[in-house]
FIRO-914235 format. One record per residue (C-alpha): residue in three letters; residue number from 1; y, x, z. Coordinates in Angstrom, 1 decimal. Each point is the difference from the previous one (the first is absolute). Layout:
FIRO-914235
<type=ala | seq=NUM | y=Y | x=X | z=Z>;
...
This chain:
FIRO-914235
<type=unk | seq=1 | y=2.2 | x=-9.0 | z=11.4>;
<type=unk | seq=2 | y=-1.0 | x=-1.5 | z=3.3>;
<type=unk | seq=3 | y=3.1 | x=-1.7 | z=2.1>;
<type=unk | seq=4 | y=1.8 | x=-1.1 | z=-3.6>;
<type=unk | seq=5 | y=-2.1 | x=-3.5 | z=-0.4>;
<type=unk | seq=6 | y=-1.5 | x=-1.5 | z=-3.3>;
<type=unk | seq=7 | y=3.8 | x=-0.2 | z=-1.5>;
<type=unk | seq=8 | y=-0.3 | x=3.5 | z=-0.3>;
<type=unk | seq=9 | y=-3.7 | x=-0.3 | z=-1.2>;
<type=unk | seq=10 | y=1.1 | x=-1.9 | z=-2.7>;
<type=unk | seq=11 | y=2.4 | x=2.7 | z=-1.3>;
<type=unk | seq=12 | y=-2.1 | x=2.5 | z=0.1>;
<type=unk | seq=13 | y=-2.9 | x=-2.0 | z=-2.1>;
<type=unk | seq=14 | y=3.0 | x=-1.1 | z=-2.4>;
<type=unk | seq=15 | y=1.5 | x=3.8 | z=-0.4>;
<type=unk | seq=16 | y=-3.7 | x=0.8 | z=-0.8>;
<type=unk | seq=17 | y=-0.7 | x=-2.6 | z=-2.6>;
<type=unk | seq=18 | y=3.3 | x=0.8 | z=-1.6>;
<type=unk | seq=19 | y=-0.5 | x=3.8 | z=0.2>;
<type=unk | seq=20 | y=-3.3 | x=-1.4 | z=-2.5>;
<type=unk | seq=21 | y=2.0 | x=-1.8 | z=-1.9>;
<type=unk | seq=22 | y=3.2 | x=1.6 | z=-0.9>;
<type=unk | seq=23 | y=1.1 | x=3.4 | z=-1.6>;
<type=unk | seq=24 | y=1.6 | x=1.8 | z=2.5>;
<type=unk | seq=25 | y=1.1 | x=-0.4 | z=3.8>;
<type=unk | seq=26 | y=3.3 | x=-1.4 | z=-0.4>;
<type=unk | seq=27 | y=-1.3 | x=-2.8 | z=-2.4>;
<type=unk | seq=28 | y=-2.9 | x=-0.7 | z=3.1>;
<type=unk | seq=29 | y=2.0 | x=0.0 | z=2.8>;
<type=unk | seq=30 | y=2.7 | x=-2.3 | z=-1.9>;
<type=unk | seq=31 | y=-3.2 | x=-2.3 | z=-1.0>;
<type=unk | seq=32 | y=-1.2 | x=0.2 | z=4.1>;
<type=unk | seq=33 | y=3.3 | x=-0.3 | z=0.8>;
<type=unk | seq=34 | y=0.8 | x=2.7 | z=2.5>;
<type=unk | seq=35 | y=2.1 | x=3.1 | z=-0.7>;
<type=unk | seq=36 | y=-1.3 | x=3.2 | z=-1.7>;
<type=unk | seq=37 | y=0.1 | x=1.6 | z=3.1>;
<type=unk | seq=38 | y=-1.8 | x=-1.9 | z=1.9>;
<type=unk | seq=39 | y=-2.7 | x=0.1 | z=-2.5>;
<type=unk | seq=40 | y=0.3 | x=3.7 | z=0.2>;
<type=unk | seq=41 | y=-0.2 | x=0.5 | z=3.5>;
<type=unk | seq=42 | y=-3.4 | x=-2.3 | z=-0.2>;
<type=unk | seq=43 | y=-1.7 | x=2.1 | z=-2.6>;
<type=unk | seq=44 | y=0.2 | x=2.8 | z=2.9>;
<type=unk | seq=45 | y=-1.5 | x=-2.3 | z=2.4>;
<type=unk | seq=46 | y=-3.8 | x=0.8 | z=0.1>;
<type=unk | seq=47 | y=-0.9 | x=-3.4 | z=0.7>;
<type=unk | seq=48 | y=1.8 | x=-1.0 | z=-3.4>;
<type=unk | seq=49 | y=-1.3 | x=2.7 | z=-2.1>;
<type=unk | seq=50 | y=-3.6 | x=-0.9 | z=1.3>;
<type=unk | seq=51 | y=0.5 | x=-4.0 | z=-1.3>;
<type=unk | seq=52 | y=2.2 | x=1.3 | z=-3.1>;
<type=unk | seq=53 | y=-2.8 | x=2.3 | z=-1.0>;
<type=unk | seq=54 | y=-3.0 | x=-2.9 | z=0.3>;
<type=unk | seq=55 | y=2.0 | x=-2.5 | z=-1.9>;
<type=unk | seq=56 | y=0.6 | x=2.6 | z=-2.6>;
<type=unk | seq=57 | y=-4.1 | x=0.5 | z=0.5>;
<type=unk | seq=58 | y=-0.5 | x=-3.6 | z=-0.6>;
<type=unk | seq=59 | y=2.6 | x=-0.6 | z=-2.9>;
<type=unk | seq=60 | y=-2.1 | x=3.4 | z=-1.6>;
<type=unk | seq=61 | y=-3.7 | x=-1.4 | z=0.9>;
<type=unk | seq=62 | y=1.0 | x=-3.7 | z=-2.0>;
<type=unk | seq=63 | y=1.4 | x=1.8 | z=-3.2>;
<type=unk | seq=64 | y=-3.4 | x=2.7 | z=-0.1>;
<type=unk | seq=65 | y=-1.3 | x=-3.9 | z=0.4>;
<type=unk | seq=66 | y=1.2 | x=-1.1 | z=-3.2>;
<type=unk | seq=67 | y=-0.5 | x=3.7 | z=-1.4>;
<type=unk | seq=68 | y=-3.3 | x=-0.4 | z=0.5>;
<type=unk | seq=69 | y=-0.3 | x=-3.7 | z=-1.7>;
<type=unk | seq=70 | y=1.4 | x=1.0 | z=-2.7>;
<type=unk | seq=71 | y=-2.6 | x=3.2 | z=-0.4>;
<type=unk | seq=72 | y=-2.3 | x=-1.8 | z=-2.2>;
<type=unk | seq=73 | y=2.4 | x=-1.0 | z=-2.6>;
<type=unk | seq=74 | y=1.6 | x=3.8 | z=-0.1>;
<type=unk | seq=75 | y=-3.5 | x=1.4 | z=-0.6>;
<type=unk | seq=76 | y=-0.6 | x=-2.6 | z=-2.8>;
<type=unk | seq=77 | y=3.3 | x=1.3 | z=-1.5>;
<type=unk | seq=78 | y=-0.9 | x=3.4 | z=0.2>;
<type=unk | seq=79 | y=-3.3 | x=-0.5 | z=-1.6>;
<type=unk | seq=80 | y=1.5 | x=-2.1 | z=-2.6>;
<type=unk | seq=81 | y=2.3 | x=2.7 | z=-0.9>;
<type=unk | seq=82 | y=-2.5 | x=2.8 | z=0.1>;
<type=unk | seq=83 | y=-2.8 | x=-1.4 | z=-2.4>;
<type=unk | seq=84 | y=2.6 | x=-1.9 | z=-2.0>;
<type=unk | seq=85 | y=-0.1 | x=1.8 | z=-3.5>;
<type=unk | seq=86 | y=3.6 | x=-0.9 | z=-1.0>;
<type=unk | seq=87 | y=1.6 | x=1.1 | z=3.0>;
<type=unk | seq=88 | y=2.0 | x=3.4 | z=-0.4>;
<type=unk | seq=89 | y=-2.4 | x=2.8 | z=0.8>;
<type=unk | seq=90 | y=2.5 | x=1.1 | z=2.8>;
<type=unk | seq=91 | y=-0.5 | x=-3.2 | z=1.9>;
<type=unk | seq=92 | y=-3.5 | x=0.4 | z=-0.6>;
<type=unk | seq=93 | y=-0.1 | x=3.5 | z=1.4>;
<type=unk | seq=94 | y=2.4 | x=-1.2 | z=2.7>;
<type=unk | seq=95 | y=-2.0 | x=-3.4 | z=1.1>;
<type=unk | seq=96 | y=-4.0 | x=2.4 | z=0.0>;
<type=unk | seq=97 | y=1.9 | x=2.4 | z=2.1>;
<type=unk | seq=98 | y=1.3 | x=-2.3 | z=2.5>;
<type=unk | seq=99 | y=-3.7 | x=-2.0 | z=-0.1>;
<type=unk | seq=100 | y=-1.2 | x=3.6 | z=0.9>;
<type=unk | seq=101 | y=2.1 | x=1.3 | z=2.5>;
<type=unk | seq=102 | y=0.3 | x=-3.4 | z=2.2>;
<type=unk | seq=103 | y=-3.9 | x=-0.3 | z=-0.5>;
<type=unk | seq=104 | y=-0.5 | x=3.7 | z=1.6>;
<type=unk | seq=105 | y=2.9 | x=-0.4 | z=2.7>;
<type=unk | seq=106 | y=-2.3 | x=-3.1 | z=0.7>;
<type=unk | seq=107 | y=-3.0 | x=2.2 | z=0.3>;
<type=unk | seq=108 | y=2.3 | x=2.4 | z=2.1>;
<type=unk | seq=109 | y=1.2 | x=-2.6 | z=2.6>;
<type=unk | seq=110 | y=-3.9 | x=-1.1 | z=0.9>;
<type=unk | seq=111 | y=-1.3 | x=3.1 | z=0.2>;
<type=unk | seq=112 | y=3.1 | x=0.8 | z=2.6>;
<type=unk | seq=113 | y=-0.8 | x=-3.1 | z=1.5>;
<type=unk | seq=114 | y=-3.5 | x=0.7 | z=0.4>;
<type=unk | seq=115 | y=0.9 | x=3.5 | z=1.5>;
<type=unk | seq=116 | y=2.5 | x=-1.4 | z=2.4>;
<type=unk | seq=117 | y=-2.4 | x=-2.3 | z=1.4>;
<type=unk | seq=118 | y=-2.7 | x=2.3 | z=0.7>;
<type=unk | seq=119 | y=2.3 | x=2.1 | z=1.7>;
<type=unk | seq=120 | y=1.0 | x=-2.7 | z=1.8>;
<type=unk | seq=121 | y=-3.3 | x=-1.1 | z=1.1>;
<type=unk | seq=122 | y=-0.5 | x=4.2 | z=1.5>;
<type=unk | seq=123 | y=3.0 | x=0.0 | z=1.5>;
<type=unk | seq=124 | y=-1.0 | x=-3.8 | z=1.6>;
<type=unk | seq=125 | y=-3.5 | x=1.6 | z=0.6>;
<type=unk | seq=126 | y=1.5 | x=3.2 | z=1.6>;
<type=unk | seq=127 | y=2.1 | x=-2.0 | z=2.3>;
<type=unk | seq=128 | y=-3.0 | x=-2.1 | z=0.9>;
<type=unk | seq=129 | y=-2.0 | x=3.2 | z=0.9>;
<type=unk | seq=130 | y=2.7 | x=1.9 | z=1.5>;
């Protein structure tokens, strides 16, 4: 990317945010205003991969963001639904075993977490020692 100056900068950040923001790569590289194959020969440019993948990270990391706002209310819902005795006994059924499963995959993820970090500490240790 070196040698092209910010112009070319520029592109590349606009092909990325339209990539993000539009169905397919014709529609983005219309949008950033090169040609289709220019945008394909830059997604097989490392360089652009690397910057295409951590603003796809980014775009990812704000909608878990609001995902995770929005947790509360979902698990109001569910326990709504579940004790609510006019509810069909399917969604019933359905909202307990949702309750369950994401409250043991819960369970699941700490104890992993707790794992990994120990090993992580005796492989830190190890290192330390060796």
């Amino acid at each position: 990317m070196a040698g092209h100056g910010s112009k070319y900068d520029r592109k590349q950040e606009a092909a990325i945010a339209a990539l993000l923001t539009h169905r397919n790569q014709e529609e983005a590289a219309e949008a950033a205003g090169i040609s289709k194959r220019t945008l394909h020969r830059w997604l097989q440019m490392p360089a652009f991969q690397a910057a295409f993948r951590e603003a796809r990270r980014a775009a990812m990391s704000q909608a878990n963001a609001r995902l995770q706002q929005a947790g509360s209310a979902a698990v109001s819902t569910l326990l709504k639904v579940m004790v609510d005795p006019n509810a069909p006994a399917a969604a019933r059924v359905r909202a307990a075993d949702c309750v369950l499963a994401r409250g043991n995959e819960g369970l699941q993820r700490e104890d992993l977490e707790v794992r990994l970090a120990a090993l992580e500490r005796a492989a830190a240790q190890e290192r330390g020692g060796a």
